[in-house]
TORBA-200331 format. One record per residue (C-alpha): residue number from 1; residue in three letters; x, y, z. Coordinates in pm, whole numbers. Example, Ala and Ser with C-alpha at 12.3 -4.5 7.8 and 13.67 -1.06 7.14 Angstrom:
2
 seq type   east  north     up
   1  Ala   1230   -450    780
   2  Ser   1367   -106    714
//
This chain:
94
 seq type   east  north     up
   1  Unk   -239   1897  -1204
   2  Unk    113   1796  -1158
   3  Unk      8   1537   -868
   4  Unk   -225   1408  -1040
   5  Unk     79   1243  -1291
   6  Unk    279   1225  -1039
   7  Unk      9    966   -883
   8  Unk    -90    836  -1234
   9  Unk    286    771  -1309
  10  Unk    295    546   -955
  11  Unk    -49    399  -1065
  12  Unk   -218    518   -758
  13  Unk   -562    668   -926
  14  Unk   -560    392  -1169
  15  Unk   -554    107   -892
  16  Unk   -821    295   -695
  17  Unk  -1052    348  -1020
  18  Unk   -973    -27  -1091
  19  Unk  -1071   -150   -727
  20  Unk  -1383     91   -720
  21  Unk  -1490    -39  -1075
  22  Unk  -1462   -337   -941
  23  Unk  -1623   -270   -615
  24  Unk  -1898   -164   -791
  25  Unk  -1957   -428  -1025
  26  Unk  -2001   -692   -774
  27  Unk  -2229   -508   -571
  28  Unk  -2435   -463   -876
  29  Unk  -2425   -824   -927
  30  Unk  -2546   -939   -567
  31  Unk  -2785   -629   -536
  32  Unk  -2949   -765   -863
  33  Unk  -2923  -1107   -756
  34  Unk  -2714  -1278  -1037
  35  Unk  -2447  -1479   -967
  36  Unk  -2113  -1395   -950
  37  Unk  -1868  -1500  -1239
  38  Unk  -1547  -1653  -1114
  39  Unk  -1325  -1471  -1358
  40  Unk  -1494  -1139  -1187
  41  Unk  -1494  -1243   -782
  42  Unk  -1097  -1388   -919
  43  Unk   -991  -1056  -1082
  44  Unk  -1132   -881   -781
  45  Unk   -910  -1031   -565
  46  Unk   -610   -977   -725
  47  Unk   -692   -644   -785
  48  Unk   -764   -582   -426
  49  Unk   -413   -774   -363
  50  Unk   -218   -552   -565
  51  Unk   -400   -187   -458
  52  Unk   -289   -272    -57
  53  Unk     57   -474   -160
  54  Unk    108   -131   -310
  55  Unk     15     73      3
  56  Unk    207   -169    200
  57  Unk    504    -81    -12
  58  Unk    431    270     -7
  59  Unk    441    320    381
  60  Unk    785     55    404
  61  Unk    950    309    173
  62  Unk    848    553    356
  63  Unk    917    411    732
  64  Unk   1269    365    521
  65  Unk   1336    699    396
  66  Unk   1234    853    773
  67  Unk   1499    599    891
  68  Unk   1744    650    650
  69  Unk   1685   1073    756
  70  Unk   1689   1028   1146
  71  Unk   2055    803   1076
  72  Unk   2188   1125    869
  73  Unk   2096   1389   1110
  74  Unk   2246   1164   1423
  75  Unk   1994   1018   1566
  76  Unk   2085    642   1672
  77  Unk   1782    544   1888
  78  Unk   1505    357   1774
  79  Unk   1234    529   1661
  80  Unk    895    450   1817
  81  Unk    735    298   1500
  82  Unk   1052     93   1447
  83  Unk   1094     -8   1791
  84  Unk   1019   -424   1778
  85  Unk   1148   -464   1454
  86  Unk   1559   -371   1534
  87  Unk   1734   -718   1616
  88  Unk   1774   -783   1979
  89  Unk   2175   -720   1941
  90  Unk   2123   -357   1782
  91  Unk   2292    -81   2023
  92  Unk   2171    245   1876
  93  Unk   2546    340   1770
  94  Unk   2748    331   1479
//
C-alpha cells in the first residue's frame, strides 16, 4: 500500500487512469460512430504528451542517478547506454 502513494504522490496511477479514460472514450466514440469533439481528440493529446514526457523524465533521472553511482564507486568509462552521448573530448578520468 505504501507504493501505491508513493506512485500517487509522483502522479504515475493518476496519468495512466487519465490516459486509459481517455483511451477509452475515444474508442467509444469511433466504435459508435460519432464524431470526435476537438476539445476531447485536443485533451487527449496533451494528456498522452504529458504521461510519456513523464516516463521520459523518469528513465533520464534514472540513467542520471546510475551515472552519478558508477562516478562514486570509480568507475570512469562510459557506460554502454551512455556511450554516444559523452562529448567527443571526454577521457574517462577525473
Amino acid at each position: 500500500m505504501e507504493r501505491f502513494w508513493e506512485l500517487l504522490e509522483e502522479s504515475v496511477i493518476l496519468q495512466a487512469t487519465l490516459t486509459i479514460i481517455m483511451a477509452v472514450l475515444i474508442a467509444v466514440l469511433v466504435l459508435t460512430g460519432r464524431e470526435i469533439p476537438d476539445i476531447v481528440s485536443t485533451s487527449f493529446a496533451v494528456v498522452l504528451g504529458f504521461y510519456f514526457g513523464a516516463k521520459a523524465e523518469q528513465k533520464a533521472k534514472a540513467l542520471a542517478s546510475k551515472i552519478r553511482y558508477a562516478k562514486q564507486a570509480g568507475f570512469h568509462e562510459v557506460m554502454p547506454e551512455t556511450e554516444g552521448m559523452a562529448p567527443q573530448n571526454y577521457k574517462g578520468g577525473k
